[in-house]
C-alpha positions as CSV (number, residue, x, y, z in Angstrom):
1,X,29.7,11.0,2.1
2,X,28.8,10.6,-1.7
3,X,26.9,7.5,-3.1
4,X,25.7,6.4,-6.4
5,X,22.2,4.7,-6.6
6,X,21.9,2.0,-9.7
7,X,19.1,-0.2,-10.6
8,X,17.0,-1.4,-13.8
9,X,18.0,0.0,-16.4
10,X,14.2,0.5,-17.3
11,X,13.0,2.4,-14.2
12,X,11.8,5.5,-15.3
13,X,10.1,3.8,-18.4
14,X,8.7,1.3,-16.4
15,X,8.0,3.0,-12.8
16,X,7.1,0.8,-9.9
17,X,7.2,1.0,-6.0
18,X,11.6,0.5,-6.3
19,X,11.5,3.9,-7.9
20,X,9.4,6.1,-5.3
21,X,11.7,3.9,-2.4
22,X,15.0,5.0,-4.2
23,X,13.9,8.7,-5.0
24,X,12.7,9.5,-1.3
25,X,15.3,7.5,0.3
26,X,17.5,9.7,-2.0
27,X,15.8,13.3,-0.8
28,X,15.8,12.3,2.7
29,X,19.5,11.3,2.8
30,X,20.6,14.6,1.2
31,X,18.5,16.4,4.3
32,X,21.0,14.3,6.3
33,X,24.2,15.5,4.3
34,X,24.8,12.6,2.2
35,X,25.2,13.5,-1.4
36,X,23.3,11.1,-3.5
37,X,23.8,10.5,-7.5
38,X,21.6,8.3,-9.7
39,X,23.4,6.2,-12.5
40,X,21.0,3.1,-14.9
41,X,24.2,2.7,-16.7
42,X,26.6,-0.8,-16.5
43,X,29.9,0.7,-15.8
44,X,30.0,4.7,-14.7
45,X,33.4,6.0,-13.4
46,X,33.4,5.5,-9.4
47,X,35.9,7.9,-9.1
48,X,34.9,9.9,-5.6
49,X,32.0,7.8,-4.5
50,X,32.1,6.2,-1.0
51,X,30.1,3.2,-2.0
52,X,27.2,1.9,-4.6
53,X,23.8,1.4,-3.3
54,X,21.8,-1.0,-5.5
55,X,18.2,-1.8,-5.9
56,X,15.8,-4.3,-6.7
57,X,17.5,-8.0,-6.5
58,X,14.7,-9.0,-8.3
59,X,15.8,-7.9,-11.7
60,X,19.4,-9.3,-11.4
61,X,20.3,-8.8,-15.2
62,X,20.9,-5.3,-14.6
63,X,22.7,-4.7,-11.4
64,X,24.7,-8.1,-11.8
65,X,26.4,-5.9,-14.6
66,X,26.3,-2.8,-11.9
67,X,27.8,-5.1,-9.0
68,X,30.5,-6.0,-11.3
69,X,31.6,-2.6,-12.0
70,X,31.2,-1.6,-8.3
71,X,33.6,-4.6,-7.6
72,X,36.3,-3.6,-10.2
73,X,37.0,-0.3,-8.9
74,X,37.1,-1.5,-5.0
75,X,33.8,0.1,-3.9
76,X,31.5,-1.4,-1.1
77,X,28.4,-2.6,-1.7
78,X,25.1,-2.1,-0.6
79,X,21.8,-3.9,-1.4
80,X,18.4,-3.1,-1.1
81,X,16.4,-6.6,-2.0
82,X,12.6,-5.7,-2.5
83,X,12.9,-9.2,-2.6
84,X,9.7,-11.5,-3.3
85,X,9.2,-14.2,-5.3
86,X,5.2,-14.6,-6.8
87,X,5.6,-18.6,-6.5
88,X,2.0,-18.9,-4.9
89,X,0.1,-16.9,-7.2
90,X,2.1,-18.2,-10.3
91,X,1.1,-21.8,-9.1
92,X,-2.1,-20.9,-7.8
93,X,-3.8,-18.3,-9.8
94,X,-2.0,-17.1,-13.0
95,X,-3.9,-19.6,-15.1
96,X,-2.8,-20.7,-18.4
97,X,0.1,-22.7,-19.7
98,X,2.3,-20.6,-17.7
99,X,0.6,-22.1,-14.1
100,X,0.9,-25.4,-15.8
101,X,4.7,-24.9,-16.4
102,X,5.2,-23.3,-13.0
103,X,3.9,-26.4,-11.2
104,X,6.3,-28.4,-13.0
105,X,9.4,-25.5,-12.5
106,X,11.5,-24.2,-9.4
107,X,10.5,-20.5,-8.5
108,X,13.9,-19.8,-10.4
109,X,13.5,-21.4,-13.2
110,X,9.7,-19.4,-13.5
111,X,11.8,-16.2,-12.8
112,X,14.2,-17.1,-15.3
113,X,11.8,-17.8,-18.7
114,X,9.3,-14.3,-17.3
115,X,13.1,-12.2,-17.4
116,X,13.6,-13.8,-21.1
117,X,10.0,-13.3,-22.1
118,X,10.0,-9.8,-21.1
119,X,13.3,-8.5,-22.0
120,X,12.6,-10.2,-25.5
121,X,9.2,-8.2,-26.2
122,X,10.3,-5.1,-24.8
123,X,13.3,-5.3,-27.3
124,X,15.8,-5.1,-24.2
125,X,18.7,-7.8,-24.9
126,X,21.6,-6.5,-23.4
127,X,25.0,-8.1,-21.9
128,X,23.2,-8.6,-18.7
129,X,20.6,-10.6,-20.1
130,X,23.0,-12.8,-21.8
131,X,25.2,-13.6,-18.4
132,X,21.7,-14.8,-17.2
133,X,21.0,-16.8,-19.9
134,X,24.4,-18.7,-19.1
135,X,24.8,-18.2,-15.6
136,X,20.7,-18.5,-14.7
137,X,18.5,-16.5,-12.9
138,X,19.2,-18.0,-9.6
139,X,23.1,-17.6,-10.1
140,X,23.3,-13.8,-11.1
141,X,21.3,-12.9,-7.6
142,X,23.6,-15.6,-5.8
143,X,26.6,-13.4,-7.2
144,X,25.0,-10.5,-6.4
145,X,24.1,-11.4,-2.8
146,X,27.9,-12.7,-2.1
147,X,29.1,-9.4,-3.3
148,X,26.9,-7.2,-1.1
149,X,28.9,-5.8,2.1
150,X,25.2,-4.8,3.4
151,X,21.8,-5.8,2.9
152,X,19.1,-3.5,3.2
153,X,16.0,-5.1,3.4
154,X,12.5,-3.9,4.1
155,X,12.3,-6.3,7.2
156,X,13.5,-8.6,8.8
157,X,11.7,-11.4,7.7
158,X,12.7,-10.2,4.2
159,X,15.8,-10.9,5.3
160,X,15.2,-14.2,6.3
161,X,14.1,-15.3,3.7
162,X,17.0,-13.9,1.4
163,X,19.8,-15.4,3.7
164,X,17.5,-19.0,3.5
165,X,17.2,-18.6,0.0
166,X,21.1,-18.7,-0.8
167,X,22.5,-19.9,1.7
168,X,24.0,-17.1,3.5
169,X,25.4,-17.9,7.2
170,X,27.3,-14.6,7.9
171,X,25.6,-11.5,6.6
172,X,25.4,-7.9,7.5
173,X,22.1,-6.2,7.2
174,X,20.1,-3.1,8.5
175,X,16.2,-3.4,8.6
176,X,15.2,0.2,6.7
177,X,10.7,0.2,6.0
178,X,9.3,0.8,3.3
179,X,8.2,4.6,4.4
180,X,5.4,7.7,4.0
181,X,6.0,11.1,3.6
182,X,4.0,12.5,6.6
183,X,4.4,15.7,5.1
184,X,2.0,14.9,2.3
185,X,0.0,11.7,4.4
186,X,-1.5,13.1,7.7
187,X,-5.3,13.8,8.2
188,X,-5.0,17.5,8.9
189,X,-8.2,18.9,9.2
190,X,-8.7,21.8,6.6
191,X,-12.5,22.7,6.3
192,X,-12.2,25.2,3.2
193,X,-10.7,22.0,0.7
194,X,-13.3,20.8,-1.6
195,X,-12.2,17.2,-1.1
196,X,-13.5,16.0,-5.3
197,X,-14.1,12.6,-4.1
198,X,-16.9,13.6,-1.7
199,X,-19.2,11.7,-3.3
200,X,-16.7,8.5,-2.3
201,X,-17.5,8.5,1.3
202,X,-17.0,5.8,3.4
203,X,-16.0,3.2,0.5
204,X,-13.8,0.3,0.4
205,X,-10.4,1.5,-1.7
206,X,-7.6,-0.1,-3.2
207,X,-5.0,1.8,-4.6
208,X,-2.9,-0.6,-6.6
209,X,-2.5,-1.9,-10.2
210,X,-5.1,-4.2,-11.7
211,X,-3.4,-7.5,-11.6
212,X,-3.5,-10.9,-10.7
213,X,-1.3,-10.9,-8.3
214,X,-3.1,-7.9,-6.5
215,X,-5.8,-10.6,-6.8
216,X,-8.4,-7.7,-8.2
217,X,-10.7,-9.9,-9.4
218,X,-10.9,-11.7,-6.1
219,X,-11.8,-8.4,-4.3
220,X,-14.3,-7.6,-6.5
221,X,-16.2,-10.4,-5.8
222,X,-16.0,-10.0,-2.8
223,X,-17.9,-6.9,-2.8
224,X,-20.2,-8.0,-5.6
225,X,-24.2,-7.2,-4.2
226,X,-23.3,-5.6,-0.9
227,X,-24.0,-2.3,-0.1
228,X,-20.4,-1.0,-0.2
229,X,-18.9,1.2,-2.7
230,X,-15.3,-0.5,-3.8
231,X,-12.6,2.1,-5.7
232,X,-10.2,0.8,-8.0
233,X,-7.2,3.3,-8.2
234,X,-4.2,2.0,-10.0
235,X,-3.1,1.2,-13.5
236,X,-4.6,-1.7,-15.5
237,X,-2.0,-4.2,-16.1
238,X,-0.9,-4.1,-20.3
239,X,0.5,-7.9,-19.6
240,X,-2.9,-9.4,-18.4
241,X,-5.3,-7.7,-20.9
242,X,-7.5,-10.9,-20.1
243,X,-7.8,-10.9,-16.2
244,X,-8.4,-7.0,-16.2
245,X,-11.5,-7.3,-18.9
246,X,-12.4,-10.3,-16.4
247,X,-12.3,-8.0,-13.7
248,X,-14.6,-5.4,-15.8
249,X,-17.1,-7.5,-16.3
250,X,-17.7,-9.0,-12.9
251,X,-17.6,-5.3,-11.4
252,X,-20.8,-4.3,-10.4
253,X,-22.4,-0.5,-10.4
254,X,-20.7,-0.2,-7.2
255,X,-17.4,-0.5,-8.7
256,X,-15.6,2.7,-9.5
257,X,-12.3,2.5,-12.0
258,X,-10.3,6.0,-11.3
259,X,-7.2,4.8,-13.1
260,X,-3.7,6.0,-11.3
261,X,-4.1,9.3,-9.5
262,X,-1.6,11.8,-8.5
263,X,-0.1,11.4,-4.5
264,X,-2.1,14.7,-3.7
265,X,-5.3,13.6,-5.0
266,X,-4.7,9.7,-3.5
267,X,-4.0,11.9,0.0
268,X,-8.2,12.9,-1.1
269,X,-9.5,9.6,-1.8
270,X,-7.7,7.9,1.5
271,X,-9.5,11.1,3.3
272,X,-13.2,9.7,2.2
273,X,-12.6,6.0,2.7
274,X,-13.1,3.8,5.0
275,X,-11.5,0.8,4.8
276,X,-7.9,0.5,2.2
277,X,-8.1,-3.4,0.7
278,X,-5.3,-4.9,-0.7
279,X,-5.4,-8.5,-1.1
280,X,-2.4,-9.6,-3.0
281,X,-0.4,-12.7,-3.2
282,X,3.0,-11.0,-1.7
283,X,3.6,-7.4,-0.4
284,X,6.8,-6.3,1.1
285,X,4.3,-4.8,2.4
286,X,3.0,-2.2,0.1
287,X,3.7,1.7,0.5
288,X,-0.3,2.2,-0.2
289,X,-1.3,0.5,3.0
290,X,0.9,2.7,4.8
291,X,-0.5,5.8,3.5
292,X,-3.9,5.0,4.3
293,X,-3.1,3.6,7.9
294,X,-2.0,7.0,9.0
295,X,-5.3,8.6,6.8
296,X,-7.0,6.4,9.3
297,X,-8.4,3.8,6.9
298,X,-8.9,0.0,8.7
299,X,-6.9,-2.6,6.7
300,X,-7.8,-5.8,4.7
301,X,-4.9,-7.4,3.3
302,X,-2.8,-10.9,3.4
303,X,-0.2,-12.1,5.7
304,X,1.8,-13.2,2.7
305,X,4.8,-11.5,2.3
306,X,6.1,-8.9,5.0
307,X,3.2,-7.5,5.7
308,X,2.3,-8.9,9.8
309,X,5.6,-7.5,10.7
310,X,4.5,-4.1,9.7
311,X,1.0,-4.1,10.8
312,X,0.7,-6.9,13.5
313,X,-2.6,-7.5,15.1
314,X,-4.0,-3.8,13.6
315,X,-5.5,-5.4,10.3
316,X,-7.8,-7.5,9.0
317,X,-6.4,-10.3,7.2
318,X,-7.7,-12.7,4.4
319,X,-6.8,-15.1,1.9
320,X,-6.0,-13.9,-1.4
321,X,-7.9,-16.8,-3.0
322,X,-10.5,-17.7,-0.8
323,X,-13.6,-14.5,-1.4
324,X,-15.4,-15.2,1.6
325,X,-12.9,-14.6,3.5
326,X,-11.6,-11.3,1.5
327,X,-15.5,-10.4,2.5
328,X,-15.7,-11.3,5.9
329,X,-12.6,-9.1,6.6
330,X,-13.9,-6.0,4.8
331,X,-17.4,-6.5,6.6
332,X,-15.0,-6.6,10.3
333,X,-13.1,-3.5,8.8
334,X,-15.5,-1.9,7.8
335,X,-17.8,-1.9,11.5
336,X,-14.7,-1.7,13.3
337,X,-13.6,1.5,14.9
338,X,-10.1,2.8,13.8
339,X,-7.9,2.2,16.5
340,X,-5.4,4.9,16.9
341,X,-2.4,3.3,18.0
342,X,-2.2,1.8,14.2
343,X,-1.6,5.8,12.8
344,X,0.7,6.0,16.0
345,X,2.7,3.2,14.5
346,X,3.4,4.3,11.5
347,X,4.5,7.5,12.4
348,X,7.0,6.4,14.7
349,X,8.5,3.8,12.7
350,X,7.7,3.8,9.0
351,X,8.5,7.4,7.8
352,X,11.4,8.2,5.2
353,X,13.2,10.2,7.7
354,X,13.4,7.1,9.7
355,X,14.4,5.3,6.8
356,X,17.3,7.9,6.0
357,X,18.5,7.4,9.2
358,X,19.2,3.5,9.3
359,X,20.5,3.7,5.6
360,X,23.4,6.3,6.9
361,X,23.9,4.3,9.8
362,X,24.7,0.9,7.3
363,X,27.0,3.1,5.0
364,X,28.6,4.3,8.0
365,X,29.0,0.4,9.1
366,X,31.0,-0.4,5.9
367,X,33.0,2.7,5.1
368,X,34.1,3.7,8.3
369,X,38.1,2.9,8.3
């Protein structure tokens, strides 16, 4: 079998969590025998490929153009969603004029002027963008979703929400997680490694961009005057320049800023904490928290998003606005033991060779004769 991967046309300029799930969903297929090929352009020749897998529904301007093509030379479709929209935190907790306008606007209509903002200051107007700007940002994933021939969504409430969204009564669709690569995330014992981070131990981590809708500035108040040690390891977001200098000046002395680390020396830092916190406004459910459940962190996170249906009753949960409750969930983390049956989890069902096999299985379900 031979399939082409397409996505935003920006993704290696711009690298986010739909890149590392199309790269390792693309190495673990080819262990499998599929034959995988990555296109960002609009219209490649489909000559030879079995179907087109796209990515990311969220950034419809670019695979609209990519269904389009797929649907012009008779090829099936297949659609991974990472689908969630940031309506609460917009609303909520993004401040400015833009909160004021997004109390006033539909979640679409708040997804369609961010698309035009960005594309027009990153000087990246293309044909896409223009069929948005005519067809709106609601109507080019409508298209998109009544083209797809199988949705691949990170869960099944994912899915839900996709098929309430726009109005979909018969659907196909294959639950594939969002995955670790065990081979790199498992807390092997090895007593000769000078772990660098030693002098980490037993602190409160959360590896994640500096954002507001990571709610950063939350969690680190929520640690402000305690006796814990809270490391920040992630990029600072260039599009909130004001919430990340917000977030330097409340940290305390026992706030660390490591910046974005390499997955080796992440595998290090998960070793020495304790607890992994990530309090955001919507995960699907965030590969981070995955990697440090099976490094036998506890969890503090939110049940906004996907995240209960791949952790259950194993974390802690909070609100991502509310600090005393981000802090009384980190204190319960924190004294708790780590129950193994979490790690257990994880490696049974949220691994990429798991993920592998469900994709193949949904190919096979629309290409079979």
């Amino acid at each position: 079998m031979k399939v082409l991967f397409q996505t935003r046309t920006n993704l290696y300029k711009a690298p986010g969590g739909d890149m590392v799930q199309m790269l390792k969903t693309k190495e673990f297929l080819e262990k499998l025998g599929v034959q995988v090929d990555i296109s960002l352009e609009f219209e490649p020749d489909l000559t030879g490929y079995d179907l087109v897998h796209l990515f990311n529904l969220m950034e419809p301007q670019d695979i609209y153009r990519q269904m389009l093509n797929a649907k012009r030379q008779n090829k099936k479709i297949a659609l991974s969603t990472i689908y969630g929209l940031y309506t609460e935190f917009e609303r909520k907790a993004r401040g400015g004029l833009f909160q004021k306008l997004a109390n006033i606007l539909s979640p679409y209509q708040i997804g369609y002027i961010k698309n035009i903002v960005k594309h027009y200051s990153e000087k990246r107007f293309h044909s896409g963008v223009y069929k948005m700007l005519y067809k709106g940002y609601y109507g080019l994933m409508k298209e998109i979703v009544d083209n797809t021939s199988v949705f691949l969504p990170n869960s099944v409430s994912e899915m839900k929400r996709v098929a309430s969204e726009f109005k979909l009564d018969n659907y196909n669709f294959y639950s594939i997680p969002n995955a670790i690569d065990k081979s790199i995330f498992s807390n092997i014992e090895d007593k000769d490694r000078i772990n660098k981070f030693d002098h980490f131990k037993d602190c409160i981590l959360c590896a994640a961009r500096i954002e507001g809708r990571k709610s950063t500035l939350n969690l680190v108040k929520a640690v402000k005057g305690t006796k814990y040690k809270l490391v920040l390891a992630g990029n600072e977001s260039k599009n909130q320049k004001k919430y990340v200098e917000e977030v330097h000046r409340e940290a305390g002395e026992n706030v660390f800023f490591v910046g974005a680390i390499p997955h080796e020396d992440l595998r290090d830092l998960y070793k020495v904490a304790k607890v992994h916190a990530l309090v955001s406004w919507m995960e699907t459910p965030g590969l981070s928290s995955l990697e440090a459940a099976v490094m036998d962190c506890n969890l503090v996170m939110t049940k906004k998003g996907d995240t209960f249906d791949y952790f259950e009753d194993y974390a802690f949960y909070c609100e991502p606005d509310d600090v005393e409750t981000i802090k009384n969930a980190i204190d319960k983390a924190y004294n708790a033991p780590v129950d193994p049956k979490l790690k257990e989890r994880v490696l049974e069902k949220f691994i990429w060779e798991k993920t592998a096999e469900e994709t193949y299985k949904a190919y096979q379900e629309i290409v079979k004769p």
